[in-house]
N, C-alpha and C positions, 0 to 999 in steps of 0.2 A: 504494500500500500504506500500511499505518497507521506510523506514524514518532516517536518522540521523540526529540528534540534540546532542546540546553541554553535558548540562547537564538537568537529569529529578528528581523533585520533586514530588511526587503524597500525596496529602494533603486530598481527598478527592472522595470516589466510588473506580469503579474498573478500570483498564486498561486492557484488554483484549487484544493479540495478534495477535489472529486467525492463518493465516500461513504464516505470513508474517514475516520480518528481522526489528529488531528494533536496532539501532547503536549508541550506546552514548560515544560521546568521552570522556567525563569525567565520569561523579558518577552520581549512582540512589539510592534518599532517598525515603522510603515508610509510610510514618507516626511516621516521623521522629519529624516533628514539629506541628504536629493536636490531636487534641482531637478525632476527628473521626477517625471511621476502615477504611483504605484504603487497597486496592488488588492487585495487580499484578499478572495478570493468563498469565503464559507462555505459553498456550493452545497447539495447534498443532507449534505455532513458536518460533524465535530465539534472546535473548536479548543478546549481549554486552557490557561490560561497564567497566574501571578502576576499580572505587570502589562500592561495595554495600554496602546498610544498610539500615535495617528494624528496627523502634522503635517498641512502645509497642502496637500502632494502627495500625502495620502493617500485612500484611499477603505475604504468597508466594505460588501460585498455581500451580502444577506439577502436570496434570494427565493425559497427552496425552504421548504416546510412542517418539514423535516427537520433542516433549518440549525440547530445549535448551537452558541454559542458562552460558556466559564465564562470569567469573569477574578475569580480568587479575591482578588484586589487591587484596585488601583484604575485606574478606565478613565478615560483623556484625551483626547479630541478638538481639535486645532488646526488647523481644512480650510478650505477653501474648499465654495463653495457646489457645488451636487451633488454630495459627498463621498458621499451615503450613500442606500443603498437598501435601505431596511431594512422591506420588504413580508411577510416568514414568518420563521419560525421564534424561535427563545426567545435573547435578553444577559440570559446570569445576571451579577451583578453584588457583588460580597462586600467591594468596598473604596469608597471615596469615587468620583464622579461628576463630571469637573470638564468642560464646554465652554467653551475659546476661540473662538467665531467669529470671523469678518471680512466686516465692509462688510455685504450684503445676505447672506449664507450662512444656510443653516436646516438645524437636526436635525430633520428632519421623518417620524417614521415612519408607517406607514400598513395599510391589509390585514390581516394576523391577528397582524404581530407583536407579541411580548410582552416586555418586560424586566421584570429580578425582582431586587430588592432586598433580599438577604440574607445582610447580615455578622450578628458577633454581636456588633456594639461601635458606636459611632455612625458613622453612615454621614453625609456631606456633600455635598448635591448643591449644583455653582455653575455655571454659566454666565452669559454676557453679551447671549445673547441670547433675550429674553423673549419669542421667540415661538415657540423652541422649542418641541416638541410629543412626547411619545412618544404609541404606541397604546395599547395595555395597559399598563400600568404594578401592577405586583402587590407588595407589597411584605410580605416575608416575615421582616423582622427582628424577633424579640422581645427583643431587648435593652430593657434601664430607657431606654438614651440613645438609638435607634431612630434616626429620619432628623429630618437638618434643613439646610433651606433655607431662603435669605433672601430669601422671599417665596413665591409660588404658584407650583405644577410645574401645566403644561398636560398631558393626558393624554385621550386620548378614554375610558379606562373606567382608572379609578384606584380602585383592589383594596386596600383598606390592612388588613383583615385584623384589626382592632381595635387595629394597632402604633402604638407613640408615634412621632407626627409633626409637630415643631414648623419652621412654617414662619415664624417669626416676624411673625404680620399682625394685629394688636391686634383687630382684626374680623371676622378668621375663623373658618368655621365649618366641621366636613364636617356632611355630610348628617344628616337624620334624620325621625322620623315624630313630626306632630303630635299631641296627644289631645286637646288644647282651643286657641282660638283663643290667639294671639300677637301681642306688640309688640314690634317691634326698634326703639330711639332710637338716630337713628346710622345709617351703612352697613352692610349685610352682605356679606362674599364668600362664596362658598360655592367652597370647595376641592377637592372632592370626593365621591365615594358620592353616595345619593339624598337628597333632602329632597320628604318624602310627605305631603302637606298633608291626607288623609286625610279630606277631608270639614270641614276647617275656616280657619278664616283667618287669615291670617300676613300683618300690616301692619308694613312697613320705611318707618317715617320719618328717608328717606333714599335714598343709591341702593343699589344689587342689582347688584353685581358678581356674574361666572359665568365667571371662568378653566376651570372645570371645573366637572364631576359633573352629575347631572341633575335637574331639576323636574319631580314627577307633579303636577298638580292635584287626582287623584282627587278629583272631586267639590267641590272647594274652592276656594278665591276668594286669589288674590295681589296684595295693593294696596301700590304704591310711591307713594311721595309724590315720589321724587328723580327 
């Protein structure tokens, strides 16, 4: 049945969802303070909660289409590798973004899910491990201070919606569409969205980093020197 409670601790097994609405006024830790693996499978339902955060016993299971999960605060991850399966459903996201990994561990999502970035004040994504990866990645903050990262978020379709996104990279770019040919002195990365070469040519003297987002050629010609 559908449940609110203040705050949830899960120290030990799984908690499983099913399809029902789970409502936590406060915060949900996940093997935060155990030695044991504990779980959270958002399955077919719906968790809410201030803050989240998963230690290095913790896991987070996403693989129903219907899986939702809001953290109107800030979500923390501290796991170990195979922590997370995050194949469907939507991590809305309202407060800062922080991963600790360890050793060889990866945020690695995949399949339709989506995470959605929308506080209304600056949001901070950090981790330590760069090769983290979300799926979607959508980001719906309009705040003036929007998201900022120190450096490139990998993402297979990165949605930025025209929000201010400063990843701090002296040479990056998100996407966009040519109308007459181009020089770039220097490196380019491209962060995000598409870049539409639209029939013309876009010469980087230098290299062509691609953390993300996509290259059309349409018709057009892309020459790196680097």
């Amino acid at each position: 049945e559908n449940k609110i409670v203040k705050n949830l601790n899960i120290t030990a097994g799984t908690l499983t969802l099913g399809a029902c609405e789970l409502i936590v006024l406060g915060n949900v830790n996940v093997g935060t303070s155990t030695t044991s693996h504990c779980v959270i499978n958002v399955n077919k339902g719906y968790l809410e909660c201030n803050n989240f955060a998963s230690g290095r016993n913790g896991r987070i299971y996403m693989n129903d289409v219907n899986s939702y999960m809001k953290v109107k605060g800030n979500f923390t991850i501290n796991s170990s590798r195979e922590a997370y399966q995050l194949n469907a459903g939507v991590l809305e996201i309202g407060g800062n973004f922080t991963g600790n990994l360890y050793y060889d561990d990866r945020f690695i999502a995949g399949g339709t899910h989506k995470t959605i970035l929308n506080g209304t004040g600056k949001q901070t994504l950090s981790f330590n491990d760069k090769q983290m990866c979300f799926n979607i990645l959508e980001v719906e903050n309009t705040s003036e201070e929007g998201i900022y990262c120190d450096g490139a978020i990998l993402a297979r379709d990165f949605r930025t919606n025209g929000c201010n996104i400063d990843l701090n990279l002296e040479n990056g770019r998100f996407g966009w569409t040519l109308e007459e040919d181009e020089i770039f002195y220097g490196d380019l990365i491209l962060l995000g969205d598409t870049l539409d070469l639209n029939g013309h040519t876009l010469t980087i003297n230098g290299n062509f980093i691609q953390p993300c987002g996509n290259v059309v050629i349409n018709g057009g010609m892309l020459d790196v020197t680097g």
